[in-house]
N, C-alpha and C positions, 0 to 999 in steps of 0.2 A: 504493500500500500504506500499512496505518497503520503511523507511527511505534512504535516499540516502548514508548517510555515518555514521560509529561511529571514529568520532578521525579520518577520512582520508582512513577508513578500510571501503568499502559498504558491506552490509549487505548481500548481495551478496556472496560476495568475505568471508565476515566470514563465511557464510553458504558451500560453496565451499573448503573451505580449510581442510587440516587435520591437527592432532594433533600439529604436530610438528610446524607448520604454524600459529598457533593460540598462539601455547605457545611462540614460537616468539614474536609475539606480543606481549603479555602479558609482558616478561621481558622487550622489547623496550618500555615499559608504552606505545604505540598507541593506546591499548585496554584494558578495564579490563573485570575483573570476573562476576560484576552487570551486565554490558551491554552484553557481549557476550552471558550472559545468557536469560537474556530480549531478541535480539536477535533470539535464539530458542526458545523461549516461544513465541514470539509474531506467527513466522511461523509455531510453532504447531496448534497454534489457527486457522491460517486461511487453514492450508492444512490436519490436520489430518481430521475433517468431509467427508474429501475424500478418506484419503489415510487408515485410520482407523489401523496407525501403532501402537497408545498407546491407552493401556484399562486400566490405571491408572495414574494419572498428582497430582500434588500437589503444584499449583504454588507459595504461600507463604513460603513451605518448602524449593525447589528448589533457590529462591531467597533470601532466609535467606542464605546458604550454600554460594549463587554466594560473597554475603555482606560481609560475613567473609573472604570467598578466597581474596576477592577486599583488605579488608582491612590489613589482613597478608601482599599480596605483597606491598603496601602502606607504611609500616610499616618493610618494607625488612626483613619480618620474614616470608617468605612462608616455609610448613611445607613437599614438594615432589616434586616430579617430573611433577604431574597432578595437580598442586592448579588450581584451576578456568575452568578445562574442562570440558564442557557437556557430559555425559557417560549415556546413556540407556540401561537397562537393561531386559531382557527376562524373564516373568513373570513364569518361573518354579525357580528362583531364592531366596533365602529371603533376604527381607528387613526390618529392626525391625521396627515394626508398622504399614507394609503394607501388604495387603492380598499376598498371593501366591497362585492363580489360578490353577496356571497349566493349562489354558484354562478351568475351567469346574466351573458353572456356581455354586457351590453348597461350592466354595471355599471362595466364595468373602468375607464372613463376620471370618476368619479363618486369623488370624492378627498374622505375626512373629511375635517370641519375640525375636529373635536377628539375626544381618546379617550373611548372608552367607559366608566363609571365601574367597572370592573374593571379596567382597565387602566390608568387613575389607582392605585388600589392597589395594580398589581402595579409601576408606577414608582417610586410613593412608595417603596416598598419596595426600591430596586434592581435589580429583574425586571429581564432584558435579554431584548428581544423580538427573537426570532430572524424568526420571518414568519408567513405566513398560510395556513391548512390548507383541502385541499381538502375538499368536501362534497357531498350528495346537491344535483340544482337546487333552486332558493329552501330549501334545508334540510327539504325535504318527501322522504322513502324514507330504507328502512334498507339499501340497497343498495351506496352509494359510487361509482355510475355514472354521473358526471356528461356529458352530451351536449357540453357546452360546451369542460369543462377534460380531459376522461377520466376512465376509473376510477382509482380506488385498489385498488391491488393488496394480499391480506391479505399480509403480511411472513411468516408463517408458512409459504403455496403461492400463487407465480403461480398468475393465476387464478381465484381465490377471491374472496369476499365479502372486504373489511374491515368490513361493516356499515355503519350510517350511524345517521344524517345526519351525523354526527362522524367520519368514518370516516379525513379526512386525518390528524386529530390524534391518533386511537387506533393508526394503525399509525407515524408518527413517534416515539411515546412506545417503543412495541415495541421498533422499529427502534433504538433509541438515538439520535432524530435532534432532538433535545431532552431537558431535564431533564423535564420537565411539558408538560402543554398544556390551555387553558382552552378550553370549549367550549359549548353550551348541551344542553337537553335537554327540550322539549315534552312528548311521551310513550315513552323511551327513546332519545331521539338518542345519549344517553352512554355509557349503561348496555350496547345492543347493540351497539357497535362496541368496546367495550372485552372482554365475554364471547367473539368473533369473534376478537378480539388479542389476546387473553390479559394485559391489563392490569388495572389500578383504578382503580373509577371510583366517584366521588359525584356524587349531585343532592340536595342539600341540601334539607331544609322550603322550600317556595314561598316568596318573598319574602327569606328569609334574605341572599342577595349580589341589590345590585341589578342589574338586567336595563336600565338607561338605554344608549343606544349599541348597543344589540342590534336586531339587523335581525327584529322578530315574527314569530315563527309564530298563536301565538295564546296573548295576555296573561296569562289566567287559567290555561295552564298552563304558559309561558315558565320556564326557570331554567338561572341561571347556573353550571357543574360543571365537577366537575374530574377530569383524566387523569395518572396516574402509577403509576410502576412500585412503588409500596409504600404500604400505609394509612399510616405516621408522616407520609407527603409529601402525603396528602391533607390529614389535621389544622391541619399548618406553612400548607397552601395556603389553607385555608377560615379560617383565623384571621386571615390579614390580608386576604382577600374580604370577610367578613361585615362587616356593619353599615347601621345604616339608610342610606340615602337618601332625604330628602325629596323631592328630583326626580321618584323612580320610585313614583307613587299604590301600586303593589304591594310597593313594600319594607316590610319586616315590622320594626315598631317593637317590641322587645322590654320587657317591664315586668321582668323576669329574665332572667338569663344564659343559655346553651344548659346545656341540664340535665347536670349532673358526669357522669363514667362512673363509676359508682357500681354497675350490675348486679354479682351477684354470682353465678359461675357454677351453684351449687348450690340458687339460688332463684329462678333463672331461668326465663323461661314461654315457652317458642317455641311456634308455632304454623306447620301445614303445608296447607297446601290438601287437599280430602278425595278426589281422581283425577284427578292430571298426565292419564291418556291420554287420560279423556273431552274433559279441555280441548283435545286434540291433541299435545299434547309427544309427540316422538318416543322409542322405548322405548330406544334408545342415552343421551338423555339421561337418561330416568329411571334407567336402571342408575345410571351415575355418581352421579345426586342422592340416590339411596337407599345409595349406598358411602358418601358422603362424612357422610349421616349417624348411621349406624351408626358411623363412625372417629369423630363428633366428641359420640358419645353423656354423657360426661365435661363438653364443654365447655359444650355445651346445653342441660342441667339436667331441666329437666320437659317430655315434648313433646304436644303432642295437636292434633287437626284440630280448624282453626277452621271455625266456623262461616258459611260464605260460600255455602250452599247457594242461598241465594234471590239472589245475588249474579253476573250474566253478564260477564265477562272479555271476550266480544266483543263484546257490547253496549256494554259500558265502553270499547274500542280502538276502534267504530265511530263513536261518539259523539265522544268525543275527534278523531278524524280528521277530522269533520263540522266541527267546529270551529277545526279549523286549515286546512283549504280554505277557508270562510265567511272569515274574517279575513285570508286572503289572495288573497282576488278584491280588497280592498282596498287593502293593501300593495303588491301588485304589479299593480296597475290599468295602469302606462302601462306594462311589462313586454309586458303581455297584449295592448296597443294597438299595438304597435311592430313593427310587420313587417319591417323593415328588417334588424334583429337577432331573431327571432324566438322565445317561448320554447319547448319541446319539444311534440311533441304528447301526448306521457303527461303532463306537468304541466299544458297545458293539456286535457285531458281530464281531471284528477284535479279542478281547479278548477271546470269546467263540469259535475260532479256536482253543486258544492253549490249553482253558479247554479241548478239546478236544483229546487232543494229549496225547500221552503216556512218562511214565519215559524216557524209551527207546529212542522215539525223541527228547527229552528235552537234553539225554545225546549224542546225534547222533551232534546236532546242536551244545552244549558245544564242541564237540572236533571239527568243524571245525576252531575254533578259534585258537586251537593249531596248527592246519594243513596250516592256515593264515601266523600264528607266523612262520614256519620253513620254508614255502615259499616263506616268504619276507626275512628271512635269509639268502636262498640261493640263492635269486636273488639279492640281496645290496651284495653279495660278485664280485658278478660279475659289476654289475652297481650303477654308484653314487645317480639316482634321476630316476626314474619312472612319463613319462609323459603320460596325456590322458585328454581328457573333463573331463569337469567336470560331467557332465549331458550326457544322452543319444541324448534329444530333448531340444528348447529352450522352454521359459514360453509359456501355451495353455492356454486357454479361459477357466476360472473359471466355467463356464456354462459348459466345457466337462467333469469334474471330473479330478481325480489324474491318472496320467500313471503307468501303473503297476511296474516299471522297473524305476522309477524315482534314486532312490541310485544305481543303478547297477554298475555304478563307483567307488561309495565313500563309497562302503562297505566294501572293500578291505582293505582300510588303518584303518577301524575300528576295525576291526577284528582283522588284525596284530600288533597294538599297536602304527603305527607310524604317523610323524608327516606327513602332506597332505594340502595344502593352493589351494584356487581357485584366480585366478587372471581373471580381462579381458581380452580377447583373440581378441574382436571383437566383427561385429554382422551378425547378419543371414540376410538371404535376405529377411526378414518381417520388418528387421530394430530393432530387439531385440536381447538383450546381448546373448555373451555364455561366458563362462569360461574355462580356461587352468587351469588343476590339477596338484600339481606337490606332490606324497608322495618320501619322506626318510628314510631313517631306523632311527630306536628309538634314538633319542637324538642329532639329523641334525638338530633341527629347525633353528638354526641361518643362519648354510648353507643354508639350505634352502631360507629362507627369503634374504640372500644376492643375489642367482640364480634369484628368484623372483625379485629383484629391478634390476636386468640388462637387465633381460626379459622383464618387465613391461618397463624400460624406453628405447628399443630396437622398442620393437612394437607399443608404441606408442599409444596401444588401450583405454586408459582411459577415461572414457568419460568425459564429461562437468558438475560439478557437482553445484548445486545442479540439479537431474534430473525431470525435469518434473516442474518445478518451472516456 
C-alpha cells in the first residue's frame, strides 16, 4: 500500500502532479529528490506487472541520481531546472550503459556507450532517469504490442490499446509512474499514444530538439517529444531540449527565437478540416470534437474550413509509412538477417513491402513531403492553428489488432515539418480518452502551447491523474 504522506505531500498527490508541481515542492523543501523518487519506484513495482510500461529499471542507479539531486538542493547548489525529476525514457533512445532495444529482442545485450543528446540535456539539467519504456517492435505501429517485450496495457482498461509507438511512456506518464517521459515521434508515435492515455503531448517543428542517439525510423520525419500530464510541463521540458546541434545535419539552427505567445484570442484564425467522416473519423469522435468546439467558441476566435480539398491524408500517412519501412530495411538490416533471434513476421512483412517497391515510389513518396511542406504554407498564411482529433477512433481491444488508419491525423504535421500537441479533449461514450490536435506552422510551439493551456484549462477535460491507480 502507499504511504499516506511524504513531508505532508500523499503519495498520491506526488504521483498526480506535474512537473512544475513537484519542482515546487522541491524548492519549498516539502519534498525531496530521494523520496519523490522512492515514490515512483515503489508504484512501479506494484503496477508495472500490469501495466508493462518499463522493459528496463535500474533501481540502485535511479536512486543514487534521486541522493545527489537531494543533496545538491540541500546544499543550495542545485545544478537546473529538472534537479530531482522522475523522466522516463522511450527505449529507441541511448543511455550510456543501457541497452537500446528499439523493441527487438536481439538488442538487449547491445549497451550505449554514450547518451543520446537529449538526455545530455535532460542531465545537465538534473533529470533523474528513472528507465526505459516499452514500445511498438523497431518503433514501427501504433498498437503497443510488442512480440518480444508484450503489450502495454492502456492504464485507463486492461486490455486496451495504449497506442504507440510510444505507448510505454504514454501510459507511465498516466499511470503516475514518472514525472515526464521523453519519446520520439515519426508520424504520431507521441501524439496517438498520448490521445489513447489521456495525456500531453508535443512534437515540436522538425529539427527543433536534436534527434542524435535516437535509434531512426526515418530522418526526414524523426522528432524528438515530449509526455506529460500538463502543457506548463511541456514548455519547462522543451526549453531545456531545444537547441541546435551541430552533430545532428537535421537540427534546426534558428536565426530567431521560437516565436513569443503572443496570439490573441479574439484575432485568432483556426482552421478545421472541411468532413472528419469522409476522412473516416469515427462519428463518436466527431460528437466530442464538435462539443468541444462549440465550449471553446470564446477561446478560438475566428473559425473557418481550411482549405485542404486537393490535399489526401492517406496519401500523406501512406507515403510517410513508405518511408519509414525504406529506411528501415537499412537500420535494421542485421535485425532482419539474424535468425537466431528473429524479428516478427508482421515487421518483417511490413519491411518487405517496401523491398518491394521501386526507386520510383520511394521518390513519388519523398516528394509528398515537399507537397506537405507548401501546403501547410499556404494554409498558416491564411490560418493561425489547425485543429482536428487526434486519432480517427479511440483505444480498441489489443485482441482486434492495429487500425489501419490509426496516424491518418498526425501524418500531416509530420510530413510538413510543424509543431502538433495532443491535448485531452474528453471521453467517448465507452468512457475512454480522445484527444484535441492542434499543429502550427514551423517555429509556433510556444504559441502553440500557450493556445493549448487556455484550451486545456477552458475545457476542463483533464482527467484525474494518476489513472487507473
Amino acid at each position: 500500500m502507499e504511504s499516506s504522506s511524504i513531508a505532508g505531500v500523499s503519495e498520491r498527490a506526488l504521483r498526480s502532479a506535474g512537473v512544475c508541481q513537484q519542482l515546487h515542492w522541491l524548492a519549498a523543501g516539502r519534498i525531496d529528490a530521494a523520496r519523490l523518487s522512492d515514490c515512483h519506484l515503489a508504484a512501479i513495482e506494484r503496477e508495472n506487472p500490469r501495466l508493462n510500461a518499463y522493459v528496463a529499471l535500474d533501481r540502485e542507479r535511479t536512486a543514487a541520481q534521486a541522493a545527489l539531486a537531494a543533496a545538491r538542493r540541500a546544499d543550495g547548489a542545485s545544478i537546473g531546472r529538472l534537479d530531482g525529476i522522475p523522466i522516463a525514457l522511450k527505449d529507441n533512445l541511448d543511455l550510456a550503459g543501457w541497452a537500446t532495444t528499439a523493441g527487438l529482442s536481439r538488442r538487449r545485450e547491445r549497451r550505449a556507450s554514450q547518451d543520446a543528446a537529449c538526455v545530455e540535456r535532460l542531465r545537465g539539467a538534473g533529470a533523474v532517469i528513472v528507465g526505459k519504456t516499452n514500445l511498438d517492435e523497431a518503433g514501427l505501429g501504433a498498437l503497443g504490442n510488442n512480440p518480444h517485450f508484450g503489450a502495454v496495457q492502456n492504464p485507463w482498461r486492461n486490455g486496451y490499446s495504449a497506442g504507440g509507438s510510444s505507448s510505454g511512456a504514454a501510459a507511465a506518464v498516466a499511470a503516475g509512474l514518472c514525472s515526464a517521459a521523453i519519446g520520439s515521434d515519426s508520424l504520431g508515435s507521441l501524439r496517438i499514444p498520448a490521445s489513447h492515455c489521456g495525456v500531453f503531448a508535443l512534437k515540436p517543428t522538425h529539427g527543433q530538439i536534436s534527434t542524435r542517439g535516437m535509434v531512426p525510423a526515418a530522418r526526414r520525419l524523426d522528432t524528438i517529444g515530449i509526455l506529460a500530464r500538463g502543457v506548463n510541463d511541456l514548455v519547462v521540458l522543451l526549453q531545456v531540449l531545444a537547441g541546435h546541434d551541430p552533430a545532428d545535419p537535421r537540427s534546426r539552427q534558428r536565426r530567431v527565437d521560437l516565436a513569443l505567445p503572443d496570439w490573441e484570442p479574439g484575432r485568432l484564425r483556426c482552421g478545421t478540416l472541411p468532413n472528419l467522416a469522409a476522412l473516416g473519423v469515427a462519428p463518436a469522435v466527431i460528437e466530442v470534437f464538435e462539443s468541444i468546439l462549440s465550449n471553446l467558441r470564446q477561446e478560438l476566435g475566428q473559425r473557418s474550413i481550411v482549405n485542404l480539398y486537393d490535399y489526401s491524408f492517406e496519401k500523406a500517412r501512406r507515403a510517410g509509412l513508405l518511408l519509414i519501412e525504406a529506411e528501415m530495411l537499412g537500420t535494421f538490416a542485421e535485425d532482419l538477417a539474424d535468425t537466431s533471434q528473429p524479428v516478427s513476421a508482421n515487421l518483417r512483412g511490413l519491411l518487405d513491402f517496401a523491398r518491394g517497391k521501386s526507386a520510383a515510389d520511394y521518390v513519388n513518396a519523398d516528394r509528398m513531403l515537399d507537397a506537405s511542406v507548401l501546403k501547410a504554407r499556404r494554409m498558416f498564411a491564411e490560418v493561425d492553428v489547425l485543429l482536428l482529433p487526434t486519432v480517427p477512433q479511440g483505444p480498441q481491444l489489443l485482441a482486434d489488432g492495429e487500425p489501419p488508419n490509426s496516424a491518418l491525423l498526425t501524418a500531416f504535421a509530420s510530413l510538413a515539418g510543424c509543431p502538433a500537441l495532443s491535448i485531452p479533449m474528453g471521453r467517448l461514450p465507452d468512457g475512454m480518452p480522445i484527444g484535441l490536435q492542434m499543429v502550427g506552422p514551423p517555429g509556433s510551439d510556444l504559441r502553440l502551447l500557450e493556445l493549448a493551456e487556455v484550451c486545456a484549462a477552458a475545457l476542463d477535460a483533464t482527467p484525474s491523474y494518476p489513472v487507473g491507480s
